[in-house]
Phi, psi and omega in degrees: 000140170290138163261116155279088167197132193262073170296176194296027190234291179315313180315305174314327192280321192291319167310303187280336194287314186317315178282334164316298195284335178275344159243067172243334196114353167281105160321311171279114177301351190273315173291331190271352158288288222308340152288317161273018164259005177225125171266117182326295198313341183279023195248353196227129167334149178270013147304342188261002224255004175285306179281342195325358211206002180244152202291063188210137180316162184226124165291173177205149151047126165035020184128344221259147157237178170291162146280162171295145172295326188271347169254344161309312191283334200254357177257356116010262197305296185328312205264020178043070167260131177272167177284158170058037161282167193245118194236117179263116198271149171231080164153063184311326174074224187259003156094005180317311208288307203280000154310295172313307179297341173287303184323335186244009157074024176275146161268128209255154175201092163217167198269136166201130158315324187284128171274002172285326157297305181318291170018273185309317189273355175282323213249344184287110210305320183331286201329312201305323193296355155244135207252348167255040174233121169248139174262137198222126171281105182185158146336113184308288205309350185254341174088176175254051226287352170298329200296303208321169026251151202242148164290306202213143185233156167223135164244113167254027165249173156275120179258158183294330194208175175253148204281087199314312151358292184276337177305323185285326186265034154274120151319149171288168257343017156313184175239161163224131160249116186215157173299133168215141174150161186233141184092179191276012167220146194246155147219172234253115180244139164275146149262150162201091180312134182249173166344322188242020156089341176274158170250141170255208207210115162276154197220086163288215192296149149272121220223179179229072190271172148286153169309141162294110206233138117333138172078187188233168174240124157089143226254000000 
């Protein structure tokens, strides 16, 4: 069972994970608040709750992980989110990401395939206190194209490829940050779509997701 409650200790863990990630090279101050105002540990079982602050993926649910805090924060920091832009997340998880991205004032619309995740997160109570996340059970790969058009896009799996589907429901000069590689290392591109619907393309870090799958799991 999840405990809710953030004592003066969590705090203290959170505080050093922030300085961790600030001599990792994370810069933006809106993502390093926005971490240390969100408490990890309730996103993890409470068996977790000692490492819950130290900077490494966690499993969860069907297979599925927390990301590591430094890669949250740094596709974060890529994707320059201002408040109340329409942000589409695609692979909610344990939902740490789209939080992080509400906390910073976005409006989050995001997708997870597994219905055993969607589940947990219609009953996990935190979540309700943001009133800019909305959760949707689907296909990554098809997007939310009634919501669209997104300022900003994120992927937090890996994709084999990048999805045309989501480019099209990007504003022109959005961004997509997305893992793109098949096997165990992807590295990390900004998109930034232009006028005429083509995008260009930055090229970062080499990074480690689970893959990015089609279609949806579980009933």
């Amino acid at each position: 069972m999840r405990r809710f409650e953030d004592t003066y200790r969590h705090k203290g863990l959170r505080k050093k994970l922030v300085e961790h990630l600030r001599q990792k090279g994370i810069t933006d101050e809106t993502v390093l608040e926005a971490i240390n105002n969100l408490p990890r540990h309730y996103f993890l079982d409470s068996a977790f709750d000692e490492v819950a602050y130290e900077d490494r993926a966690f499993p969860i649910q069907v297979g599925q992980t927390i990301s590591q805090p430094y890669t949250v924060a740094y596709q974060t920091q890529l994707l320059e989110v201002k408040p109340f832009e329409k942000v589409l997340e695609i692979g909610t998880g344990s939902a740490y990401q789209a939080c992080v991205l509400a906390e910073m004032g976005a409006q989050v619309y995001t997708i997870e395939r597994q219905k055993a995740l969607f589940d947990q997160n219609k009953q996990f109570a935190f979540l309700k206190k943001f009133h800019n996340i909305k959760f949707f059970y689907g296909d990554g790969f098809e997007g939310l194209p009634t919501f669209g058009p997104f300022d900003k896009v994120i992927i937090t799996a890996a994709a084999p490829f990048i999805p045309e589907k989501l480019i099209q429901q990007m504003k022109t000069g959005g961004k997509m940050v997305i893992p793109v590689g098949e096997g165990n290392v992807q590295r990390m591109l900004r998109l930034t779509k232009q006028a005429d619907g083509s995008y260009t393309e930055e090229i970062f870090d080499n990074f480690s997701f689970v893959p990015m799958l089609e279609g949806k799991e579980g009933h």
